[in-house]
Each structure stands twice: as C-alpha cells, then as structure tokens.
C-alpha positions, -999 to 999 in steps of 0.1 A, spaced: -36 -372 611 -19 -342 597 -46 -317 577 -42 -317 539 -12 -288 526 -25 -261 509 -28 -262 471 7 -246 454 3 -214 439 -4 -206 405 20 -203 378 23 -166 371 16 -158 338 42 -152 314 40 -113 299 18 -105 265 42 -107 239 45 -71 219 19 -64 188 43 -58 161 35 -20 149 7 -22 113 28 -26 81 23 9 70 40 22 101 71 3 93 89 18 61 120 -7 55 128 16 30 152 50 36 134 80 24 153 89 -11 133 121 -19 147 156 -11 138 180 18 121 202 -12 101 200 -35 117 200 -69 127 222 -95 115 195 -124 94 170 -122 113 137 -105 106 104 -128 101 74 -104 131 54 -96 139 18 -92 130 25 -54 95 37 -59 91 12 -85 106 -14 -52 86 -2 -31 52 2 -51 58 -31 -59 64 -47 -25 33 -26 -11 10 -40 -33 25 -77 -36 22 -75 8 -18 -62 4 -21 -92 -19 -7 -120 -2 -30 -103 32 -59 -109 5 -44 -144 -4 -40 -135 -46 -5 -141 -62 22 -114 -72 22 -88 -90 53 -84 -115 66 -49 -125 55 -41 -162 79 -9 -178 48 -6 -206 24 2 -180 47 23 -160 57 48 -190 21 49 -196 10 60 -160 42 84 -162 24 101 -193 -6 102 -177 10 117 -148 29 144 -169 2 160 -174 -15 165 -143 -50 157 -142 -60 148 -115 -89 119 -133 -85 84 -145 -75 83 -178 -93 64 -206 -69 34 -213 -74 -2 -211 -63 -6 -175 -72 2 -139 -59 29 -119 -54 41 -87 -42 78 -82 -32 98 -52 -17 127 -42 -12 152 -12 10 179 1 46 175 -5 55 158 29 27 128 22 31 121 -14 66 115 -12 63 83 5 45 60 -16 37 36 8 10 64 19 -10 65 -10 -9 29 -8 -19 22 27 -47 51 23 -63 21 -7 -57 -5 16 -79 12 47 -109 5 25 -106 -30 30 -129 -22 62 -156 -14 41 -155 -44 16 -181 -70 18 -165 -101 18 -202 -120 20 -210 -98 -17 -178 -100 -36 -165 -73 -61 -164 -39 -68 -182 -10 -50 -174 28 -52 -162 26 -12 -137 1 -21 -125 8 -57 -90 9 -50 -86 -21 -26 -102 -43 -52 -75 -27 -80 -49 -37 -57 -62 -78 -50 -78 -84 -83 -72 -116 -83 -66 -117 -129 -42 -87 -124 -7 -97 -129 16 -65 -132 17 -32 -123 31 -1 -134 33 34 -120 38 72 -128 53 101 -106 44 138 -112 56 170 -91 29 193 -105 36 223 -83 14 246 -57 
C-alpha cells in the first residue's frame, strides 16, 4: 500500500482590507476661507452653515438620535452673540457650544466640531446625561434637539 499524501496547504490568507481614515480627517468639503485673516468680520455662508450641519447630523446618527434641521432664528442669534466677542455662553434659552483658535484652525469648522466629539471618550454610557467633561458631546446628540444654528466672528489678535 502506498502511504497517505500529505495534507494540501493552507489557503493563504487574503490581505487586511484598509481602515478608512476617522471622519474628521476627511474634509469633503473645499476650504472657502481666504489665506488671511480678514479685514471685516466674514458672516457664515451657506457652506459653513453645510458643513456645521452635516458635522453634527454625522455625530448624531454615530450616537443613533435623528437630524438636526438648520434654524436661520437660531443662527442670527448665535451671529449676535458672536459679534461681540465674548468668549462665554450667553444667557438665552438654548445650548451652546463655542470654539475658537488661531486663524489656521478656526477656519475649518469641522475642527471645532470634531474637538466636541473627542469627549465622547469620556461619557458614561452606563450613567446617562450631562457632566462638565462631556458638555458639548451631549449638546451635539441631545436626543429632544432638533435644529441648529450657528454664528462666525473674526475678532482679531
């Protein structure tokens, strides 16, 4: 009798497929902003409007809460708010996030929103709600929040 033939090799394994880069390193958006800082302050467009929009509706739907609509009420108020650059929450009726930075980093939205996100790590999803470490992820994902407006200030050096 012939001995037995040796087992077949294994299958090689097919190749890992490629981790897509985080959301926040993927603008979609071209920047719109110019190279330098500006003479008068710049009211936000439809784009930052877009893309504050799409930023938070993206957090959201990570969190599993519906969208947000864009509210012009809430916008001209946050754009009076940010005219006259103080750098607290004002005392309205509504939550807020604010941010700001040097020239380069505040001129991309998407920053300011991704630097709310982060605190996600520290929310305790066993306790539920609000906590000083993660104020402004849980003013992005409140679930009973349905619009969002916001305000765009260049208050100088």
């Amino acid at each position: 009798p012939s001995p037995p033939s040796p087992p077949p090799p294994p299958s090689p394994r097919p190749p890992p497929s490629p981790r897509p880069p985080p959301w926040w390193e993927v603008n979609p958006f071209p920047p719109k902003w110019p190279t330098r800082p500006p003479s008068a302050p710049p009211q936000p467009s439809l784009i930052v409007a877009e893309i504050v929009l799409e930023g938070h509706n993206a957090i959201r739907a990570l969190a599993g809460v519906g969208n947000l609509t864009w509210d012009e009420n809430l916008a001209q108020a946050a754009q009076q708010w940010s005219n006259q650059c103080t750098w607290q929450h004002s005392s309205g009726n509504f939550g807020q996030n604010l941010a700001s930075g040097s020239y380069r980093r505040v001129t991309d939205p998407l920053y300011g929103i991704y630097l709310w996100y982060i605190e996600v790590c520290n929310y305790d999803f066993s306790n539920p709600g609000f906590s000083e470490a993660t104020g402004h992820y849980t003013q992005m994902v409140w679930a009973e929040t349905t619009a969002i407006g916001c305000g765009y200030t260049w208050c100088g050096a």
